[in-house]
C-alpha positions as CSV (number, residue, x, y, z in Angstrom):
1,X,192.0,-3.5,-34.5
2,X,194.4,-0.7,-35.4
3,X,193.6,2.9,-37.2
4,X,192.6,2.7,-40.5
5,X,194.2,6.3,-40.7
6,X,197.6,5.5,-39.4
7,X,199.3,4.7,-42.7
8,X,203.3,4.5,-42.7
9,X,205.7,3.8,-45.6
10,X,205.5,0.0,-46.5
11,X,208.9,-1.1,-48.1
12,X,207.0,-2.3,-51.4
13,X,206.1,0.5,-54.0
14,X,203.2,-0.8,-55.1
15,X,202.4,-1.8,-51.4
16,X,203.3,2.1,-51.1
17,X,201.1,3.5,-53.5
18,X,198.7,1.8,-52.8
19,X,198.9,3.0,-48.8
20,X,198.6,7.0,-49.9
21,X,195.7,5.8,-52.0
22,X,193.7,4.8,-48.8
23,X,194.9,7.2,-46.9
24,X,194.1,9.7,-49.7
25,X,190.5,8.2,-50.0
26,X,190.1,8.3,-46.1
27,X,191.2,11.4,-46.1
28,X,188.4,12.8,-48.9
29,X,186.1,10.7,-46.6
30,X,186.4,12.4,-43.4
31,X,187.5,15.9,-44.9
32,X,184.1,16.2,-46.4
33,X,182.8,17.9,-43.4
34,X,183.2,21.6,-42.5
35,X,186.0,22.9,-41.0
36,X,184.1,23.9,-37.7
37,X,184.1,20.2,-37.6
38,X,187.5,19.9,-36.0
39,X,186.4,18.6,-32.4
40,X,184.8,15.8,-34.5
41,X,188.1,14.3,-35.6
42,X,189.7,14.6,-31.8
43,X,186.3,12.3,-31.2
44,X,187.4,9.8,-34.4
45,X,191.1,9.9,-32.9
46,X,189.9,8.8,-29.6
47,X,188.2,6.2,-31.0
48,X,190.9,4.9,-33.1
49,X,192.9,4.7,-29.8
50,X,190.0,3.4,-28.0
51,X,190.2,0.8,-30.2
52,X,193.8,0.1,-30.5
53,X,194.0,0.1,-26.3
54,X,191.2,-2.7,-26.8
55,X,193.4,-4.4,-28.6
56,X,196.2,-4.3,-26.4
57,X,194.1,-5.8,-23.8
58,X,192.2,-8.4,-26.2
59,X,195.8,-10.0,-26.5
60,X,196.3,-9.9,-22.9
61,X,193.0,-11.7,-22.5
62,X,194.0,-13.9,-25.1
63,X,197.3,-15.1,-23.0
64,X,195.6,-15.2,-19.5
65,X,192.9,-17.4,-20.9
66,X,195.1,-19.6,-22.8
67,X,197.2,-20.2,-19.7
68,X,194.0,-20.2,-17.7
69,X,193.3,-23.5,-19.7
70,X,196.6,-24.9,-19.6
71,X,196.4,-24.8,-16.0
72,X,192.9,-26.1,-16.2
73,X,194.1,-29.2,-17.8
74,X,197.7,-29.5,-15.3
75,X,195.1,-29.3,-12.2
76,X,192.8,-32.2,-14.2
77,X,195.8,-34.1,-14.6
78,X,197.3,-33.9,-11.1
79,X,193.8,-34.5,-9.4
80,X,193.7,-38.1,-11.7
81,X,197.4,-39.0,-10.3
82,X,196.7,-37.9,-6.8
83,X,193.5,-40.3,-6.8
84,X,195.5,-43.0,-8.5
85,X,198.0,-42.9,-5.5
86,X,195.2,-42.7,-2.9
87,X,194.6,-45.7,-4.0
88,X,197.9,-47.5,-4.5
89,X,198.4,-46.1,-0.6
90,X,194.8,-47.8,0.8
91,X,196.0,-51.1,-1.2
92,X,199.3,-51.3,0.6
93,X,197.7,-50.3,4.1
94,X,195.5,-53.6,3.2
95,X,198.2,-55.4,2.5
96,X,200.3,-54.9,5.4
97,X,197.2,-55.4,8.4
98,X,197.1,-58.7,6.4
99,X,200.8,-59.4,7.2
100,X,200.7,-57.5,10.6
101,X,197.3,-60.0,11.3
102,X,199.0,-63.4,10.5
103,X,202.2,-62.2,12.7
104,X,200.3,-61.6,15.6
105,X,198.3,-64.6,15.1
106,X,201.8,-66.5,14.8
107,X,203.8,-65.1,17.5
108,X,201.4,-64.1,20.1
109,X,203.8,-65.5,22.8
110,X,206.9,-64.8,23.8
111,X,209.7,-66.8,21.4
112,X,211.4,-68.6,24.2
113,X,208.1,-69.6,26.1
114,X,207.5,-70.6,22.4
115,X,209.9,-73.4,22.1
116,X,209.4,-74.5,25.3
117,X,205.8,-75.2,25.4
118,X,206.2,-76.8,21.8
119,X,205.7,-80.5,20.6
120,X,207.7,-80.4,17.9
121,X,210.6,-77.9,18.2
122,X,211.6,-78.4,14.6
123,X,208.3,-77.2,13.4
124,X,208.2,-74.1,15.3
125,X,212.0,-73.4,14.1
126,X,210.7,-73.4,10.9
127,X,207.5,-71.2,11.8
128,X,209.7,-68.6,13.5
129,X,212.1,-68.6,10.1
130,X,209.1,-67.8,8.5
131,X,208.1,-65.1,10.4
132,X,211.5,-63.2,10.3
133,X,210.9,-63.2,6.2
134,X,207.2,-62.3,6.8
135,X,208.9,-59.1,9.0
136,X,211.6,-58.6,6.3
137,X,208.9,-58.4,3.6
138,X,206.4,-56.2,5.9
139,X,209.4,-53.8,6.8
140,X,210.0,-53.4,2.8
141,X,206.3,-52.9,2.4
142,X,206.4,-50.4,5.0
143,X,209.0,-48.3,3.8
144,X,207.7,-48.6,0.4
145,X,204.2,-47.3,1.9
146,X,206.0,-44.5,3.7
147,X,207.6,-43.2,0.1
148,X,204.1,-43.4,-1.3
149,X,203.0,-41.1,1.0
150,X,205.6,-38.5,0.8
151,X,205.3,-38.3,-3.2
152,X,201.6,-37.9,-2.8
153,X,201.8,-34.8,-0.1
154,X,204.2,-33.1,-2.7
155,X,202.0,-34.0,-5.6
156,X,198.8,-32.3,-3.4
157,X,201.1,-29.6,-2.4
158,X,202.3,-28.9,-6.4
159,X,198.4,-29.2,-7.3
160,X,197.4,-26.8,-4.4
161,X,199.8,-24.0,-6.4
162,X,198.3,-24.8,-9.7
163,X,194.8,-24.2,-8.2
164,X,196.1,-21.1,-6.8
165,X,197.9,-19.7,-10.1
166,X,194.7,-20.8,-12.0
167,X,192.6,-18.7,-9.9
168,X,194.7,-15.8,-10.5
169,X,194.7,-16.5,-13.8
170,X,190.6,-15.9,-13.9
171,X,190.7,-13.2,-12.0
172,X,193.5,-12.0,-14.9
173,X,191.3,-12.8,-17.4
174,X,188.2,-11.1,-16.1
175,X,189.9,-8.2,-15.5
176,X,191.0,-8.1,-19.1
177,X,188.2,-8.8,-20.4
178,X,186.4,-5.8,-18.2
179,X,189.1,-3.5,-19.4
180,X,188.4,-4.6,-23.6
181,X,184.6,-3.9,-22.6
182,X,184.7,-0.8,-20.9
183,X,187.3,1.1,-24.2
184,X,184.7,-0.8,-26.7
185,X,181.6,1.0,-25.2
186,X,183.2,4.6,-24.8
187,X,184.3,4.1,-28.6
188,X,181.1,2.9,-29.6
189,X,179.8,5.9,-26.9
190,X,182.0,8.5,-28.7
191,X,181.1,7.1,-32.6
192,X,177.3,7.6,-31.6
193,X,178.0,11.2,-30.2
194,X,179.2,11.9,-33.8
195,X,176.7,13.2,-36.2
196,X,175.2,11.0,-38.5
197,X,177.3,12.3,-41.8
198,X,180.3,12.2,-40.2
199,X,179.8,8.5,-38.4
200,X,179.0,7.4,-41.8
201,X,182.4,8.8,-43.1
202,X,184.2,7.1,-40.6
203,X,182.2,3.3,-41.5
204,X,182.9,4.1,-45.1
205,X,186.3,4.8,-44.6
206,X,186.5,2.0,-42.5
207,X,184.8,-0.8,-44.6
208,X,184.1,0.4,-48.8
209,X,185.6,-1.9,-51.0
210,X,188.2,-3.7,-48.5
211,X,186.9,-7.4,-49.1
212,X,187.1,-7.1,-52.7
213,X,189.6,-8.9,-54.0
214,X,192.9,-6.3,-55.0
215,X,195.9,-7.1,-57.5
216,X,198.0,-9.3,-55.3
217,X,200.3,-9.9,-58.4
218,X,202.5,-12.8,-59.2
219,X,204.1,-13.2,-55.5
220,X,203.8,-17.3,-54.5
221,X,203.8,-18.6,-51.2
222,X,207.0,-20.2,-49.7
223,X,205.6,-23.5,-49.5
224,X,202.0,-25.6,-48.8
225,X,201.7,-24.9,-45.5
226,X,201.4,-21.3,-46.3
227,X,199.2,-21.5,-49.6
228,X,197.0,-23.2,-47.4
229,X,196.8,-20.3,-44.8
230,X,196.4,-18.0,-47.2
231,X,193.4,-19.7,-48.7
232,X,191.8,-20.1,-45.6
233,X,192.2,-16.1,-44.7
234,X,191.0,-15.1,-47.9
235,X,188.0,-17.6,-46.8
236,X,187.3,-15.4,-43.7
237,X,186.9,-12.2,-45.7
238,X,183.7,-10.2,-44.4
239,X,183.5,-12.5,-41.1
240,X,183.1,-9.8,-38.2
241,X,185.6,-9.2,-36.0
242,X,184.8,-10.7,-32.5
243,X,187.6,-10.0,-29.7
244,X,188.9,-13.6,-27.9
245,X,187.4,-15.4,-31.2
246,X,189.5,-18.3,-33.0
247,X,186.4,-18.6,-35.2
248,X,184.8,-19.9,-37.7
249,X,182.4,-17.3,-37.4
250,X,184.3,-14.1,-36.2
251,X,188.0,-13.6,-35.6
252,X,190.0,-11.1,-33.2
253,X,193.7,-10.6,-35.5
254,X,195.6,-13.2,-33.6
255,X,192.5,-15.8,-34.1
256,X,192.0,-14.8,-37.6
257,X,196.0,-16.4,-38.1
258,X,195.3,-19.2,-35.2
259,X,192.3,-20.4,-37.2
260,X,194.0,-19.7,-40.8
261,X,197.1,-21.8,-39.8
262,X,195.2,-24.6,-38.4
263,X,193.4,-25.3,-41.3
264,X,196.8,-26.1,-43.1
265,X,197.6,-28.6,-39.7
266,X,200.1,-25.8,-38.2
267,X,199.5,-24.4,-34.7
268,X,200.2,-21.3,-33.5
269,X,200.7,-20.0,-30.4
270,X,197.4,-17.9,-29.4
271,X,198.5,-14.2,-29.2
272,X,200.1,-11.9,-31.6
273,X,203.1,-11.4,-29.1
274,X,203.9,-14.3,-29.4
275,X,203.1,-15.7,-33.2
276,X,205.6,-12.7,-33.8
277,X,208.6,-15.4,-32.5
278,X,206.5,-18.7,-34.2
279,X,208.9,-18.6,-37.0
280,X,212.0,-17.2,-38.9
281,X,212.3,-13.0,-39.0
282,X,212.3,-11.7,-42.6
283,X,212.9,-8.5,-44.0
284,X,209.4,-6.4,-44.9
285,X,210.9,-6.3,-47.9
286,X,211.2,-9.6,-48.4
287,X,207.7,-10.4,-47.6
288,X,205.9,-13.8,-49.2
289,X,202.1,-14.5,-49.0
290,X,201.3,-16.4,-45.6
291,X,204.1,-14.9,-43.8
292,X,202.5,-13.0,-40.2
293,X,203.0,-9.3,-40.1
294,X,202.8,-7.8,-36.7
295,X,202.3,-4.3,-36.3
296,X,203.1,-1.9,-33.1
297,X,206.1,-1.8,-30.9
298,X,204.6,-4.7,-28.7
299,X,203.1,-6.6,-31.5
300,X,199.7,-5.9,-30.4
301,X,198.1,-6.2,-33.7
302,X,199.3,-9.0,-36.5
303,X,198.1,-9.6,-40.1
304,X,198.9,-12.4,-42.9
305,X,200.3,-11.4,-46.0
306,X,198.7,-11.8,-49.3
307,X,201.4,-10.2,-52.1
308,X,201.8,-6.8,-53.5
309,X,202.1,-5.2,-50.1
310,X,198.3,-6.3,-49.2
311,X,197.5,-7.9,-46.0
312,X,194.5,-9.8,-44.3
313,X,193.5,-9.0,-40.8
314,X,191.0,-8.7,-38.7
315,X,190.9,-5.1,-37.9
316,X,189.0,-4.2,-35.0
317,X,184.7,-4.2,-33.8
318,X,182.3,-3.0,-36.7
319,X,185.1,-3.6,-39.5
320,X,185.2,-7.3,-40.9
321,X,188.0,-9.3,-41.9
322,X,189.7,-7.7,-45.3
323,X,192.6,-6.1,-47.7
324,X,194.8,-3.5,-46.5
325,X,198.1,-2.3,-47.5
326,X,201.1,-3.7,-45.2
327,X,202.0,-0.3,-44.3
328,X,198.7,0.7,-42.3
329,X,200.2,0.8,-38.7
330,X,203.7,1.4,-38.1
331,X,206.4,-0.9,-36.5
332,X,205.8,-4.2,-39.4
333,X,207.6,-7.5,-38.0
334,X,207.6,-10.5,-40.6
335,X,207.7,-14.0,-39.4
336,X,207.7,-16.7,-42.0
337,X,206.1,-19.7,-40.1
């Protein structure tokens, strides 16, 4: 979702050239205007940084929600073992008022009085050796009841926390996704204050020619995995760009690899923070098609690249997935998944 306008050296001099010829081509696009135009491009700046702020907060959104679900499934999970337990507990209640029952029933009177009162002495030696094993068995069920119930108030307490961390986690991720909302409608608020020649300067700039297909020369991917991404991102070009999308209709940038990657049976981890570390650092100047490029100091915005310093991304709202030179945003990380 970053500036099409901030360009920055590339490492690759055809990646290079081809950078100044953008930013060249922007620059006749939006210089076509008069010169008392100049409040006009503060107004395109702030929406570039409208834009790139959205970003920043699509990626946060991203992470909340995806631990919002792992929570989601931790609570599903811990709710199935407590019940399991509840159960195990209510079958060993059962089974000691059985044993508790028949001891009663057994020994109702005192021992001594017992033996005194019985017709055959013998027999009820042997009925009171069976109740001292019927009491060793019950005192073993009872402490093995007692453990039961210890493990399933620490289990409820451990799910009580992961209820409370997923609620915050929500909350986190509707307050993200407020925040991405509110910068999209004051940049679509500041493009529509623009006049009409101008705001069609910045879409052209923006979108002409970018999902045709450029020279990507004789660069080969590392290995299948990565061919495979690469065919799948070039299958995306022109799909829109829709912020918290994995696709296959519309892709944020960190979707637009999630998706990509997962068509050649790799996952990646949801946000472009942290697809950054899914993989081994390489020089930019080393760069090999399929390997991620993340832009920005905190790795706000990622790409895949394609060969001859041309990347794929998903840029930001009204721009669809396309070409750009590596060096359109500055601070370029490769990972080679």
């Amino acid at each position: 979702m970053g500036s099409h306008r901030r360009l920055a050296p590339s490492g690759f001099d055809r990646g290079a050239s081809a950078a100044l010829c953008v930013l060249s081509a922007t620059a006749a696009a939006l210089g076509a205007v008069p010169a008392s135009a100049a409040p006009h491009d503060d107004t395109r700046a702030e929406v570039d940084r409208l834009y790139e702020q959205a970003e920043q907060a699509t990626e946060a959104y991203n992470k909340a929600d995806e631990r919002a679900d792992t929570l989601r499934k931790q609570v599903s999970t811990a709710q199935d073992r407590i019940a399991r337990q509840q159960e195990r507990i209510n079958s060993m209640r059962e089974a000691l008022g059985s044993l508790a029952g028949a001891q009663y029933r057994a020994g109702g009177l005192d021992p001594s009085l017992a033996l005194l009162f019985s017709d055959d002495p013998d027999d009820y030696l042997d009925k009171a050796a069976a109740l001292d094993r019927i009491s060793a068995h019950q005192a073993g069920e009872l402490k093995d009841l007692q453990e039961a119930m210890r493990e399933l108030t620490q289990e409820r307490v451990e799910a009580a926390g992961q209820l409370s961390e997923l609620e915050k986690s929500r909350k986190a991720v509707a307050s993200h996704k407020r925040t991405v909302e509110k910068k999209l409608a004051k940049a679509r608020e500041l493009l529509n204050s623009l006049p009409s020649a101008e705001r069609a300067a910045y879409d052209r700039a923006s979108r002409s020619g970018r999902a045709d297909m450029p020279d990507l020369g004789s660069a080969v991917p590392p290995n299948a995995r990565a061919g495979a991404a690469v065919a799948a991102a070039r299958g995306a070009l022109g799909k829109p760009y829709v912020w918290g999308s994995t696709g296959p209709s519309g892709f944020d940038c960190s979707g637009l690899m999630v998706w990509s990657y997962r068509q050649a049976g790799v996952s990646l981890p949801r946000t472009s923070q942290a697809q950054r570390h899914a993989g081994r650092q390489v020089p930019l100047s080393q760069a090999q098609p399929g390997d991620l490029v993340t832009y920005r100091s905190d790795a706000s915005h990622v790409g895949m690249y394609v060969g001859n310093g041309q990347v794929i991304h998903a840029p930001y709202p009204g721009a669809p997935v396309r070409y750009d030179p590596v060096g359109m945003m500055p601070g370029a990380t490769v990972t080679r998944v």
